[in-house]
PDB file of the backbone (N, CA, C, O) and the ligand in Angstrom, with CONECT records:
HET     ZN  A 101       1
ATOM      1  N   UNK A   1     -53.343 115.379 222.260  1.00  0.00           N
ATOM      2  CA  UNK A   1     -54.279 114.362 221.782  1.00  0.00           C
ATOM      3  C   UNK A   1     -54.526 113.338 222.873  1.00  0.00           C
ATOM      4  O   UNK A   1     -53.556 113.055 223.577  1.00  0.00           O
ATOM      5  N   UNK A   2     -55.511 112.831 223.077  1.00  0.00           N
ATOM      6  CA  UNK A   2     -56.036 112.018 223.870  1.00  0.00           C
ATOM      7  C   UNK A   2     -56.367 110.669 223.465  1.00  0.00           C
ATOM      8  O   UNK A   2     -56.819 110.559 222.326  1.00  0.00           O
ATOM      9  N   UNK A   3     -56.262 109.830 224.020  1.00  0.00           N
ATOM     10  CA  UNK A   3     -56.650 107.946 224.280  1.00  0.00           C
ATOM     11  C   UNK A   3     -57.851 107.740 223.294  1.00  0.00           C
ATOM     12  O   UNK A   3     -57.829 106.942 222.356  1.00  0.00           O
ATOM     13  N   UNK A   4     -59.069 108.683 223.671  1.00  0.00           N
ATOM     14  CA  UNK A   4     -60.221 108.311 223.158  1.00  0.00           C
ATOM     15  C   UNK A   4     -60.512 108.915 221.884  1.00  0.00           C
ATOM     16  O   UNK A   4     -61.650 109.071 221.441  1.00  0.00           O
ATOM     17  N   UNK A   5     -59.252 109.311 221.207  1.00  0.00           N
ATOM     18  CA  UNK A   5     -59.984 109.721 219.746  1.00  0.00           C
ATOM     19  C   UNK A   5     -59.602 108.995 218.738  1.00  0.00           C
ATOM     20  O   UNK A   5     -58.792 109.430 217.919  1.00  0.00           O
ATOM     21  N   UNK A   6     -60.310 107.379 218.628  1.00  0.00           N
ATOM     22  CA  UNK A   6     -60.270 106.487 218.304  1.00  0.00           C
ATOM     23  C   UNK A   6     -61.775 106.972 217.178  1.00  0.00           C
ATOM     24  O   UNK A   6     -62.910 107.374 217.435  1.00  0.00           O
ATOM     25  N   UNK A   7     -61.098 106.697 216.007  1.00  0.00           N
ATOM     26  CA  UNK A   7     -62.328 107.106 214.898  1.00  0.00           C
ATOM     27  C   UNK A   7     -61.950 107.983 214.255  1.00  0.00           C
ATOM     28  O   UNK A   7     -62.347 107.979 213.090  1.00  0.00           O
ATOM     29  N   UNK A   8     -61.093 109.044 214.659  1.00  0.00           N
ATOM     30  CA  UNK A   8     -59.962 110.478 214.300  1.00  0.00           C
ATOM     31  C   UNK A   8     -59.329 109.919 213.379  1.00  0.00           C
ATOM     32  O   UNK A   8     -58.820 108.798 213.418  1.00  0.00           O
ATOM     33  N   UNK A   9     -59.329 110.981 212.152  1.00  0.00           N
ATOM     34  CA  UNK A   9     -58.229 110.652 211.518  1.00  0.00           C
ATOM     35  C   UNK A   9     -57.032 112.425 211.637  1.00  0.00           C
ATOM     36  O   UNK A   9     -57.587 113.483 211.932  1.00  0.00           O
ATOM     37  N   UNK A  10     -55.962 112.393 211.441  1.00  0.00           N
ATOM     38  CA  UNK A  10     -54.937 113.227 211.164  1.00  0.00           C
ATOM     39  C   UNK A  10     -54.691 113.637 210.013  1.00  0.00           C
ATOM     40  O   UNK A  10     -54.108 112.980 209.150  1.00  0.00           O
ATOM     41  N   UNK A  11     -55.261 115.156 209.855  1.00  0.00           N
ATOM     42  CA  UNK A  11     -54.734 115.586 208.436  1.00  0.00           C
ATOM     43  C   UNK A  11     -53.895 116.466 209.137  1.00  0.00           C
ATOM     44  O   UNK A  11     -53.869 117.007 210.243  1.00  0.00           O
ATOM     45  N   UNK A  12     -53.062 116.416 207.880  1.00  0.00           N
ATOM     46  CA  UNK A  12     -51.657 116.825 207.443  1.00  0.00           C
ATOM     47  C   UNK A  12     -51.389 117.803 206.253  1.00  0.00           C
ATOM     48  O   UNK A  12     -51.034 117.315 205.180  1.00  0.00           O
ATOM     49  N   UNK A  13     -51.513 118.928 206.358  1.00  0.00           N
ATOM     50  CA  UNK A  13     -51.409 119.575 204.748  1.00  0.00           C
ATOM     51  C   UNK A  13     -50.208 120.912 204.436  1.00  0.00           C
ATOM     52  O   UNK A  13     -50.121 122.042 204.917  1.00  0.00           O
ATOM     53  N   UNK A  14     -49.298 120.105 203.311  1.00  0.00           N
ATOM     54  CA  UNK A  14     -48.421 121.591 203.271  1.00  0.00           C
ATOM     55  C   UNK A  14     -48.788 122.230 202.067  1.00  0.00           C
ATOM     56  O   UNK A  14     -48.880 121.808 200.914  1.00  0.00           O
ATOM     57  N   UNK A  15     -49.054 123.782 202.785  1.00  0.00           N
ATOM     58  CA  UNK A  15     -49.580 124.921 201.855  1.00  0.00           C
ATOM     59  C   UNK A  15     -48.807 124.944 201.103  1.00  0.00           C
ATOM     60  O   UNK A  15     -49.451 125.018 200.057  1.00  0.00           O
ATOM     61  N   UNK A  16     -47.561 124.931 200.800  1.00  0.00           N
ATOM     62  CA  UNK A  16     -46.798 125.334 199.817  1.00  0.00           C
ATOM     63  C   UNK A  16     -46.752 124.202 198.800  1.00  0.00           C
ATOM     64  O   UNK A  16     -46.476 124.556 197.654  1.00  0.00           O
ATOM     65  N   UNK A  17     -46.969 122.918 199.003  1.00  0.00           N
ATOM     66  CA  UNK A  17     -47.403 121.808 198.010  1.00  0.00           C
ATOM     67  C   UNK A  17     -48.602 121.112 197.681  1.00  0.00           C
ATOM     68  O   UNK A  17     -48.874 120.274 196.821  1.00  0.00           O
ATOM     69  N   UNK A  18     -49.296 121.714 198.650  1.00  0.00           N
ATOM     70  CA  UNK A  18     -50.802 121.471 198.255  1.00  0.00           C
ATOM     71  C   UNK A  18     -50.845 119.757 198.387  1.00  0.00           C
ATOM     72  O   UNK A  18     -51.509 119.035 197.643  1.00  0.00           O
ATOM     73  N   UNK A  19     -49.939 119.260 199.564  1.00  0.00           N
ATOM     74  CA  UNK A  19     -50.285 117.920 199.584  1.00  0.00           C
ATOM     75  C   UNK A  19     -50.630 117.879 201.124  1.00  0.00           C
ATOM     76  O   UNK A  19     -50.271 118.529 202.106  1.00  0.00           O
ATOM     77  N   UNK A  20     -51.798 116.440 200.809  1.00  0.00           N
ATOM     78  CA  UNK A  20     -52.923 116.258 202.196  1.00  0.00           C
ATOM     79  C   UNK A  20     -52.004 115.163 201.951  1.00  0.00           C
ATOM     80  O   UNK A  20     -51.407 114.814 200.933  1.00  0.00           O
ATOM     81  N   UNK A  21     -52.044 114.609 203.391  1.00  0.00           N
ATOM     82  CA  UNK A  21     -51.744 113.438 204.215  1.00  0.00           C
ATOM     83  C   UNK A  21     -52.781 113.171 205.431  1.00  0.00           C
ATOM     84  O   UNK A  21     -53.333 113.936 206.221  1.00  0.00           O
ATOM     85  N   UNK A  22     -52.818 111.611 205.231  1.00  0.00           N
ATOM     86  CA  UNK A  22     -53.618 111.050 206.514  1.00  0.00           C
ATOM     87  C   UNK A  22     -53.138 110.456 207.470  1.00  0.00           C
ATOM     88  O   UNK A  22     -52.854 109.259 207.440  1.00  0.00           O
ATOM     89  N   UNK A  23     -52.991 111.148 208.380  1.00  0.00           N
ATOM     90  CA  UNK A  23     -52.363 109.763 209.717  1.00  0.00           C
ATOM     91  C   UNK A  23     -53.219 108.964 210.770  1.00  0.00           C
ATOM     92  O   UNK A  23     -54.369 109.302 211.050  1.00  0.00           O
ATOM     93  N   UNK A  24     -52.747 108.162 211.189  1.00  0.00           N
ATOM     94  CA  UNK A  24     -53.261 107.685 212.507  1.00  0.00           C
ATOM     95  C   UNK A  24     -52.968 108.473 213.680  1.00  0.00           C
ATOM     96  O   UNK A  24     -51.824 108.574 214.121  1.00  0.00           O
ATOM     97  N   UNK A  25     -54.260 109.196 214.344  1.00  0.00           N
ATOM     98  CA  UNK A  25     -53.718 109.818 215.746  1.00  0.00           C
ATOM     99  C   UNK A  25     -52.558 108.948 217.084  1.00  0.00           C
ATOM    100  O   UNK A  25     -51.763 109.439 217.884  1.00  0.00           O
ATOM    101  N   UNK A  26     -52.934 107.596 216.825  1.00  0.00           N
ATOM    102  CA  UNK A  26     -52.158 107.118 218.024  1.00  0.00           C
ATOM    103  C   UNK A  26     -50.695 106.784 217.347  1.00  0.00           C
ATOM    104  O   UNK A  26     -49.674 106.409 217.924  1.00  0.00           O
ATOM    105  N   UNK A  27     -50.885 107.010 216.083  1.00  0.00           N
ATOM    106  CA  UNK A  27     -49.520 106.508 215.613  1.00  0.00           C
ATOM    107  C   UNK A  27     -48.127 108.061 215.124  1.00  0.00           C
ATOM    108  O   UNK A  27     -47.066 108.273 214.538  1.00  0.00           O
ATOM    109  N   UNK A  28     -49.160 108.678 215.878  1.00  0.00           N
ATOM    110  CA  UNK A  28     -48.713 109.979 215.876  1.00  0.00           C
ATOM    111  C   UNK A  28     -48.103 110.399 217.095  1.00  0.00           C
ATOM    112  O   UNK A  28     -47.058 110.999 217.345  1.00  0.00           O
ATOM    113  N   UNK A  29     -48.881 110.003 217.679  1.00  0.00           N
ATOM    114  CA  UNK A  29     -48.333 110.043 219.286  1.00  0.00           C
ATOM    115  C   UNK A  29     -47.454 108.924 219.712  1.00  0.00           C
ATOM    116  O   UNK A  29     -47.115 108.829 220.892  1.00  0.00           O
ATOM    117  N   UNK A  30     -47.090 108.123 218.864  1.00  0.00           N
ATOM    118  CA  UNK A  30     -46.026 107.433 219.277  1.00  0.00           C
ATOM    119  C   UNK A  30     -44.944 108.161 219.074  1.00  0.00           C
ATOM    120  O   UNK A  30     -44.249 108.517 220.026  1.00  0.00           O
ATOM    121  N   UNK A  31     -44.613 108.526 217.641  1.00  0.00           N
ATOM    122  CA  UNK A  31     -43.646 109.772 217.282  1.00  0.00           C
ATOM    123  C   UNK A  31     -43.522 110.503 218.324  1.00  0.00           C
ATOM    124  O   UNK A  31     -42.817 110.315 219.315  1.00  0.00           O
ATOM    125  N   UNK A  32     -44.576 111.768 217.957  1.00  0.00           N
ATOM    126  CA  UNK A  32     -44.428 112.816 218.746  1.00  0.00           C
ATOM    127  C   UNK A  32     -44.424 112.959 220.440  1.00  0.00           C
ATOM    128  O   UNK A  32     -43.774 113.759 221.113  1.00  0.00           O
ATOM    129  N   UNK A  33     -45.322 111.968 220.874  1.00  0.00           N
ATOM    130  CA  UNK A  33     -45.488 111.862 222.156  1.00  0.00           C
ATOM    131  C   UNK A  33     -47.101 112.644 222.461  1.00  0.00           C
ATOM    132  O   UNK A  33     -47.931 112.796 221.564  1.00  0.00           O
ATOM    133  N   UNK A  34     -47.293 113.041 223.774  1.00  0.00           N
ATOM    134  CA  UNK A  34     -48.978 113.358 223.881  1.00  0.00           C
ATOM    135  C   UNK A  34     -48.635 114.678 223.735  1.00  0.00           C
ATOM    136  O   UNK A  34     -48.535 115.251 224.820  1.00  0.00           O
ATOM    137  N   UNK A  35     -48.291 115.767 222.201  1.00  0.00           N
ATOM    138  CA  UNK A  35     -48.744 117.026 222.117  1.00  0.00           C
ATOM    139  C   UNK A  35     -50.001 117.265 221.658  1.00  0.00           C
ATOM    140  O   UNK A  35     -50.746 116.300 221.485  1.00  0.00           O
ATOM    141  N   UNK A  36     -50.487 118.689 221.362  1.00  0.00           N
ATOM    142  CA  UNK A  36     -51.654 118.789 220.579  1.00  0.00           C
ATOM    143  C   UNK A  36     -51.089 118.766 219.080  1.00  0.00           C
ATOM    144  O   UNK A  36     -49.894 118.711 218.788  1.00  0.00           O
ATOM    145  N   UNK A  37     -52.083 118.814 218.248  1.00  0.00           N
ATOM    146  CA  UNK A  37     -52.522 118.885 216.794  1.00  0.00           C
ATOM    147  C   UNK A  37     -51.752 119.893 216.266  1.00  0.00           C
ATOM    148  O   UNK A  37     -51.119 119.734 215.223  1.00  0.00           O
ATOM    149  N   UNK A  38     -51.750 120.738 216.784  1.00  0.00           N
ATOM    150  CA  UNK A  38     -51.445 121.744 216.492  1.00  0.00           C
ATOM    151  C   UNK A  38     -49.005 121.901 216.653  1.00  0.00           C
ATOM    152  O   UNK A  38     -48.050 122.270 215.969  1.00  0.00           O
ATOM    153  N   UNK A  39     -49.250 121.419 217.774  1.00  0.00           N
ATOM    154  CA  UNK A  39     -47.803 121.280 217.855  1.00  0.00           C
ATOM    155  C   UNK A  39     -46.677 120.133 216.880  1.00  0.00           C
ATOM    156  O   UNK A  39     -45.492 120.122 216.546  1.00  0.00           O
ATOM    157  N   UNK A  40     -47.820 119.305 216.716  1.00  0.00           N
ATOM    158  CA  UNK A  40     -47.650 118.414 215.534  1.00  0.00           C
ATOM    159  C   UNK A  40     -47.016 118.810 214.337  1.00  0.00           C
ATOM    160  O   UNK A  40     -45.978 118.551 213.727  1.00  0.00           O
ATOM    161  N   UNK A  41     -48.016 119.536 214.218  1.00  0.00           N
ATOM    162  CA  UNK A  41     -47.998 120.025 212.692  1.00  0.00           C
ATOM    163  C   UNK A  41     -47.225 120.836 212.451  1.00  0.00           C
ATOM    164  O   UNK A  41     -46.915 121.032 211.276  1.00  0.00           O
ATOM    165  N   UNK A  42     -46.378 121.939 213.990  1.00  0.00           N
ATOM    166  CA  UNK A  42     -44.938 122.444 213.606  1.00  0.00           C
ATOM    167  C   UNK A  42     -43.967 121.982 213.516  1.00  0.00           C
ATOM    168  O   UNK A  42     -42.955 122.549 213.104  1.00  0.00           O
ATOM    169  N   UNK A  43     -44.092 120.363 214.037  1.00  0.00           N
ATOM    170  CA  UNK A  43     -42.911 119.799 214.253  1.00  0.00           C
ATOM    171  C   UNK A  43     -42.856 118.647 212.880  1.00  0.00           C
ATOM    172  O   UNK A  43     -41.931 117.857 212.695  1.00  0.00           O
ATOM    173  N   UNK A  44     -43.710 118.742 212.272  1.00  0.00           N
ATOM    174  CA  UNK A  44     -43.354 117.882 211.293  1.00  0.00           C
ATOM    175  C   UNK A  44     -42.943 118.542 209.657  1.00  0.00           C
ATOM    176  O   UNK A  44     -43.482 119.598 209.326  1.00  0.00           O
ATOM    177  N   UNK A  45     -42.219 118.025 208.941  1.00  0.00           N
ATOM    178  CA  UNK A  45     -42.081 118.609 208.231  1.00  0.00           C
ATOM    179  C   UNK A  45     -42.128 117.815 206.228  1.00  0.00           C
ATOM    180  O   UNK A  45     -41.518 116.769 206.005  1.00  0.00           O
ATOM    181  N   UNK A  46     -42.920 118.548 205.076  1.00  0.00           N
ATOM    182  CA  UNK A  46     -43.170 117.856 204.335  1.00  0.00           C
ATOM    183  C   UNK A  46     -42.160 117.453 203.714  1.00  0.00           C
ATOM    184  O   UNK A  46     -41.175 118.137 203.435  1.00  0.00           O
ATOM    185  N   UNK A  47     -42.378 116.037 203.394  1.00  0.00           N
ATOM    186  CA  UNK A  47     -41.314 115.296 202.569  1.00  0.00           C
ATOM    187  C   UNK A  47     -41.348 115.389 201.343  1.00  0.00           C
ATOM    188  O   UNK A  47     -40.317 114.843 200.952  1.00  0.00           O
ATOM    189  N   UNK A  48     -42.103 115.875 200.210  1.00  0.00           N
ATOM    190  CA  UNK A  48     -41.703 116.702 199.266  1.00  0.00           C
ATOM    191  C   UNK A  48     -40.765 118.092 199.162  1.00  0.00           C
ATOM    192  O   UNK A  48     -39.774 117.941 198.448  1.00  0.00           O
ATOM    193  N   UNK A  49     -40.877 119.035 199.586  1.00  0.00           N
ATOM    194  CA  UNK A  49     -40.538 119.847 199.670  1.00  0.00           C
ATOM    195  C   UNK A  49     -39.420 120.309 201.206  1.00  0.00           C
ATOM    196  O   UNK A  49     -38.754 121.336 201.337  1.00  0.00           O
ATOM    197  N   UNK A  50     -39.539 119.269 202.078  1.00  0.00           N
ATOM    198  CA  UNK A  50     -38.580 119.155 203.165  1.00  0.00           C
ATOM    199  C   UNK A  50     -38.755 120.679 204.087  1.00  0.00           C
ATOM    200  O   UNK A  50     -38.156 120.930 205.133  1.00  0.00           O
ATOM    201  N   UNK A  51     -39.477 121.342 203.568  1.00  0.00           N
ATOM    202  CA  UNK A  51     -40.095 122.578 204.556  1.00  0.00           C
ATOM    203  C   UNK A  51     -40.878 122.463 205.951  1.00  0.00           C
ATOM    204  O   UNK A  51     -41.666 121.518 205.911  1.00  0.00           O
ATOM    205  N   UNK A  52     -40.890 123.146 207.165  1.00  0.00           N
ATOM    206  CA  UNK A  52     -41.893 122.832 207.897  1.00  0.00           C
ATOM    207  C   UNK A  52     -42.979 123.931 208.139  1.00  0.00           C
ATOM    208  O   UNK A  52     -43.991 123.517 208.705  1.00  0.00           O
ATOM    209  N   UNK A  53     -42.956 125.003 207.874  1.00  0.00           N
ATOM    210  CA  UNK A  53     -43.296 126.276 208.059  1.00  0.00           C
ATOM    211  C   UNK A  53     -44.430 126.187 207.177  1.00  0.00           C
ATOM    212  O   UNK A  53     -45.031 127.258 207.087  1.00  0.00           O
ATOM    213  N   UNK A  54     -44.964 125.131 206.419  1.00  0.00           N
ATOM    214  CA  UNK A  54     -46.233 125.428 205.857  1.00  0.00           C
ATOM    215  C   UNK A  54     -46.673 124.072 206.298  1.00  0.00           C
ATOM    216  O   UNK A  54     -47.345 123.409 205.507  1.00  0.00           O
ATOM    217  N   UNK A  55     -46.460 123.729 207.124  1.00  0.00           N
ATOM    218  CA  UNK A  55     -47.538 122.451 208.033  1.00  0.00           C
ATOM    219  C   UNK A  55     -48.768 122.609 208.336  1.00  0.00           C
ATOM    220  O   UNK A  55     -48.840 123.528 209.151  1.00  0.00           O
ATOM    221  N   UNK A  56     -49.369 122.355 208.193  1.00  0.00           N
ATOM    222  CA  UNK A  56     -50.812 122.567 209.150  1.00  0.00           C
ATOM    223  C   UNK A  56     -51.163 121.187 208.856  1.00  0.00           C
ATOM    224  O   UNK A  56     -51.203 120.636 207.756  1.00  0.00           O
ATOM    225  N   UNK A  57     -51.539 120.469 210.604  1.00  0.00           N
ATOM    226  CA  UNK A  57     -52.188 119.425 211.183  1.00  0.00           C
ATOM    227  C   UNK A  57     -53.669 119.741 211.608  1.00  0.00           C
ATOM    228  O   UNK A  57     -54.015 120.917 211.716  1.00  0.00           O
ATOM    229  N   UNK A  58     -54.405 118.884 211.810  1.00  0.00           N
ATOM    230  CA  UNK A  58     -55.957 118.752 212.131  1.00  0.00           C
ATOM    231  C   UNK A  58     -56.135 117.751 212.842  1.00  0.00           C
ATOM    232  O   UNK A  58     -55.301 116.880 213.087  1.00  0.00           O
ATOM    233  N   UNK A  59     -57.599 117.836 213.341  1.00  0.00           N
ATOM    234  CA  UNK A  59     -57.605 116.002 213.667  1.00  0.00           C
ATOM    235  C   UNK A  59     -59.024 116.703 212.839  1.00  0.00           C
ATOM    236  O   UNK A  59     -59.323 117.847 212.496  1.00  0.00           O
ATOM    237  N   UNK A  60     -59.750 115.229 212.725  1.00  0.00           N
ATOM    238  CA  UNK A  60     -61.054 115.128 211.729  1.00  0.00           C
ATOM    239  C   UNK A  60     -62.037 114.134 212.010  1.00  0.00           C
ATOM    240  O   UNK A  60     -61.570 113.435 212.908  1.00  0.00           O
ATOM    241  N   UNK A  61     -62.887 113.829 211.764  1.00  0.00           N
ATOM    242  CA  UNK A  61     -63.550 112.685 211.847  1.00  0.00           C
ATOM    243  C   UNK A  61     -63.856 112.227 210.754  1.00  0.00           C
ATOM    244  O   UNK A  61     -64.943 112.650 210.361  1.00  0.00           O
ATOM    245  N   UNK A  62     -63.280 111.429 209.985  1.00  0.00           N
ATOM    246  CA  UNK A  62     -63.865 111.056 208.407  1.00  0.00           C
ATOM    247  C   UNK A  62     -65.596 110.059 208.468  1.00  0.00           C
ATOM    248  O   UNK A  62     -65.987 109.086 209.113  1.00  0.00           O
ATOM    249  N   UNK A  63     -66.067 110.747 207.673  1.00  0.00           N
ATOM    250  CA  UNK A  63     -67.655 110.168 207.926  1.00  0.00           C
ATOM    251  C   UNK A  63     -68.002 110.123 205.996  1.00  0.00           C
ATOM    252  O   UNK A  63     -67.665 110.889 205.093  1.00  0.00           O
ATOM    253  N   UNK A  64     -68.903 108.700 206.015  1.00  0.00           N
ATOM    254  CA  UNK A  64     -69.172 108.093 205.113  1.00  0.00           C
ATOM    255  C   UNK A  64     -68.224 107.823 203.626  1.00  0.00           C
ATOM    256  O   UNK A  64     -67.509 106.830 203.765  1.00  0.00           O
ATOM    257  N   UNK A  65     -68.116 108.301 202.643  1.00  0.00           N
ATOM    258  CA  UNK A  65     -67.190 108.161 201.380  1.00  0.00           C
ATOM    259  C   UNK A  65     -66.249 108.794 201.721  1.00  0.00           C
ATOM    260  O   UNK A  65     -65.373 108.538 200.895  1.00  0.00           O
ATOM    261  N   UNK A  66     -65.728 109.743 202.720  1.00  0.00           N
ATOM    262  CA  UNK A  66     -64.510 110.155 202.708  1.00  0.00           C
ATOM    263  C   UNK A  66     -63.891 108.952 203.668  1.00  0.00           C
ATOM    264  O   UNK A  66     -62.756 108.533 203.441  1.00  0.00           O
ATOM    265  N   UNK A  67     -64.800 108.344 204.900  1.00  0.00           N
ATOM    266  CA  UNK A  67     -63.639 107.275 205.913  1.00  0.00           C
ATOM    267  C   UNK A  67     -63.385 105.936 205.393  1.00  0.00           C
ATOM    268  O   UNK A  67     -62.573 105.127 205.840  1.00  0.00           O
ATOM    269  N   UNK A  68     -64.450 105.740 204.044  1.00  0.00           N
ATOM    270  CA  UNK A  68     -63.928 104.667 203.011  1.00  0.00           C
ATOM    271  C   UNK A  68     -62.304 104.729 202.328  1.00  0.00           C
ATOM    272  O   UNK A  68     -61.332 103.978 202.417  1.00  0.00           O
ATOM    273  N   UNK A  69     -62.627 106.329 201.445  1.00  0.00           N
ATOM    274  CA  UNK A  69     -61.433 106.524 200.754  1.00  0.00           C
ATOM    275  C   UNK A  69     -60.374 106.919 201.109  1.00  0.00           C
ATOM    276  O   UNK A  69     -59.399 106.928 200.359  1.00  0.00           O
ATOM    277  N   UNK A  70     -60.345 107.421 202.607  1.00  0.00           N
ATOM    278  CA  UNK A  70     -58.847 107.443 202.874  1.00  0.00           C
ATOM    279  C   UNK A  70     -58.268 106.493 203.014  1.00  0.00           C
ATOM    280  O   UNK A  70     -58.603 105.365 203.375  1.00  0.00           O
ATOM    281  N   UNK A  71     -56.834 107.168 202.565  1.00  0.00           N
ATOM    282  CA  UNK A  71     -55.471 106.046 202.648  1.00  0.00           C
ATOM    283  C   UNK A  71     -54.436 106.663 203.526  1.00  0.00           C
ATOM    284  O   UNK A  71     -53.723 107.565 203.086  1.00  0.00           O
ATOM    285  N   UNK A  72     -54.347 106.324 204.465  1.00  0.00           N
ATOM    286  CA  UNK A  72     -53.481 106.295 205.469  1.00  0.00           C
ATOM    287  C   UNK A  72     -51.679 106.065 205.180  1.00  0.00           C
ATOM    288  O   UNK A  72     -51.008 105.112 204.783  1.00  0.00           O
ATOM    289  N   UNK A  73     -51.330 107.601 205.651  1.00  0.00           N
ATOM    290  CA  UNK A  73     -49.716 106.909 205.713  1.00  0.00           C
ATOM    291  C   UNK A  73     -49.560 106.559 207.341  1.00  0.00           C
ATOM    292  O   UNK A  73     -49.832 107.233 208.334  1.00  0.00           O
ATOM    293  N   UNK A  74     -49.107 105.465 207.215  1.00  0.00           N
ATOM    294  CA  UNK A  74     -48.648 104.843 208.225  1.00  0.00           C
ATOM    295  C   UNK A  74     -47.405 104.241 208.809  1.00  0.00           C
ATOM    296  O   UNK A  74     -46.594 103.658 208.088  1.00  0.00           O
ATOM    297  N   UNK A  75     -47.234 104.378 210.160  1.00  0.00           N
ATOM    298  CA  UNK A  75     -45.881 104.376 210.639  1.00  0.00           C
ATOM    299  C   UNK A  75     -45.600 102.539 210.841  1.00  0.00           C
ATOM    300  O   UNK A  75     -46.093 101.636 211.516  1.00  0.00           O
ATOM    301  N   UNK A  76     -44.436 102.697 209.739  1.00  0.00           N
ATOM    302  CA  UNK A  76     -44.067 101.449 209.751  1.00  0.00           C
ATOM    303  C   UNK A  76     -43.059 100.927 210.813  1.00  0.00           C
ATOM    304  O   UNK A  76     -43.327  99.802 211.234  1.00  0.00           O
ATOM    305  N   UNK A  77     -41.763 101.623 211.416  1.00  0.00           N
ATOM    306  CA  UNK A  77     -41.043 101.733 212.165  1.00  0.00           C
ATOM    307  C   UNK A  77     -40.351 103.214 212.638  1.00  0.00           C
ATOM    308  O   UNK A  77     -40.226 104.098 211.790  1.00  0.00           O
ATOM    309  N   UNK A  78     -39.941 103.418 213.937  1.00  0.00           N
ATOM    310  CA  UNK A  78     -39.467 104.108 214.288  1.00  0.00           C
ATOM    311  C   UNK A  78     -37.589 103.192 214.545  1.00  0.00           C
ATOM    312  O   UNK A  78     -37.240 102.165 215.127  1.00  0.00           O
ATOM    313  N   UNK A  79     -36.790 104.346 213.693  1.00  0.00           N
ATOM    314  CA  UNK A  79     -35.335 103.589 213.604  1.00  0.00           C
ATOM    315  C   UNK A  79     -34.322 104.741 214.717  1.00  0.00           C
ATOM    316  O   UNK A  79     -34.126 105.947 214.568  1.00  0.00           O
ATOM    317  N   UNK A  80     -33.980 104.100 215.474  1.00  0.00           N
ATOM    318  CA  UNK A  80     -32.399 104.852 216.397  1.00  0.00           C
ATOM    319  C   UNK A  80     -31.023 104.671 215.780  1.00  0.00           C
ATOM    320  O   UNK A  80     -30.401 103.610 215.731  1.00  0.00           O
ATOM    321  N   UNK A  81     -30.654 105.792 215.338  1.00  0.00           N
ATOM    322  CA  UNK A  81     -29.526 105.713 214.748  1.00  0.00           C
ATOM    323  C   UNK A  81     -28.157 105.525 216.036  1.00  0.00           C
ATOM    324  O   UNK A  81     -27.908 106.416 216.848  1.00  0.00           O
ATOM    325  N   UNK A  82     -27.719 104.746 216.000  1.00  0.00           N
ATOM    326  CA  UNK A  82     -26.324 104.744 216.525  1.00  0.00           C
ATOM    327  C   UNK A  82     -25.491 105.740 216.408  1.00  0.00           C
ATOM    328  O   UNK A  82     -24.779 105.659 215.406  1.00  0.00           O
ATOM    329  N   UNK A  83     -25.237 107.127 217.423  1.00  0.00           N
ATOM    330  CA  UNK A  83     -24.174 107.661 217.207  1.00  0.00           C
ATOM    331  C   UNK A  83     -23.022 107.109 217.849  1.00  0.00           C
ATOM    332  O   UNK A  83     -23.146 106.806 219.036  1.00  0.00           O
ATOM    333  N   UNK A  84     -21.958 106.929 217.301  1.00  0.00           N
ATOM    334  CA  UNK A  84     -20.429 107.034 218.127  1.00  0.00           C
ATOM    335  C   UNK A  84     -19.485 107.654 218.411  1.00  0.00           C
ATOM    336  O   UNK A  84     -18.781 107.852 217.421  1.00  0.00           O
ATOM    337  N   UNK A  85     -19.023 108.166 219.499  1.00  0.00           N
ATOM    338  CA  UNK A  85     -18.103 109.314 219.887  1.00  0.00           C
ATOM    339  C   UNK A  85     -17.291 108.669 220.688  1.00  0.00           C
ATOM    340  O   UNK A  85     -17.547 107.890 221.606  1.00  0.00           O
ATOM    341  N   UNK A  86     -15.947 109.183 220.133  1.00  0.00           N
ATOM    342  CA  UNK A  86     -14.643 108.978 220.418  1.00  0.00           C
ATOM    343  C   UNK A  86     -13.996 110.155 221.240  1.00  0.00           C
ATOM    344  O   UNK A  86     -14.258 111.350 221.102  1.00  0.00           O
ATOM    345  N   UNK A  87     -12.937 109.488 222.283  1.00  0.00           N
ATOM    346  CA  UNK A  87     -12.509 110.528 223.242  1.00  0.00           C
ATOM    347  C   UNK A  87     -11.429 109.841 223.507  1.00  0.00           C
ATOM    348  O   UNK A  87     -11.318 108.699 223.951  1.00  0.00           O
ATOM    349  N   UNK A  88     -10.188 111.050 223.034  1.00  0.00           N
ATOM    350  CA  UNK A  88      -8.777 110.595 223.419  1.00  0.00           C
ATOM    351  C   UNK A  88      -8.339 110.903 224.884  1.00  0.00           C
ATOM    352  O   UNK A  88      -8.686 111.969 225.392  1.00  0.00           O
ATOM    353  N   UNK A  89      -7.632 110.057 225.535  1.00  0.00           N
ATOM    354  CA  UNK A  89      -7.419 110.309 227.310  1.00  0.00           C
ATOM    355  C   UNK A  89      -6.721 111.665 227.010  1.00  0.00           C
ATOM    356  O   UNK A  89      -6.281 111.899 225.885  1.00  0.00           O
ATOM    357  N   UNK A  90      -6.646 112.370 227.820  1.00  0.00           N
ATOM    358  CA  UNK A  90      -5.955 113.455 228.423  1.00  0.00           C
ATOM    359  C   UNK A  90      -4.660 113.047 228.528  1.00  0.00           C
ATOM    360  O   UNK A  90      -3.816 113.795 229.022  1.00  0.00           O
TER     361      UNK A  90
HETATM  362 ZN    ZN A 101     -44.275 120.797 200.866  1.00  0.00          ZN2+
END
């Protein structure tokens, strides 16, 4: 995904739940980093059903009553979990 696809929206759809999701492309690429659409959508996986194998990502251009009515899930924070590992001396 690229800088200039400002106007894009990100669909998101798992076949096996028949649920659409909308994202923000740049807020996608914060996650994921600069893959395509397509690599996206293997790497993410639905939170209903916790599967990833029925992902399929898009990008889109929403135009007139559909770029009204979407609702955007949006990335509120990205969290780093603290691991800690312990090591006894030799
Ligand atoms: Zn699902």
């Amino acid at each position: 995904m690229h800088a200039h696809n400002a106007g894009q929206a990100a669909k998101v759809r798992c076949g096996l739940c028949s649920v659409t999701r909308f994202y923000k492309p740049a807020e996608l690429r914060e996650v994921y980093g600069n893959v395509t659409i397509r690599e996206i959508g293997q790497k993410m996986r639905c939170m209903k059903c916790d599967k990833g194998e029925y992902m399929d990502a898009d990008l889109l251009v929403p135009l007139g009553a559909e770029a009204i009515s979407i609702k955007y899930r949006r990335l509120v924070r990205i969290e780093f979990l603290r691991h800690i590992v312990w090591r006894d001396e030799p």
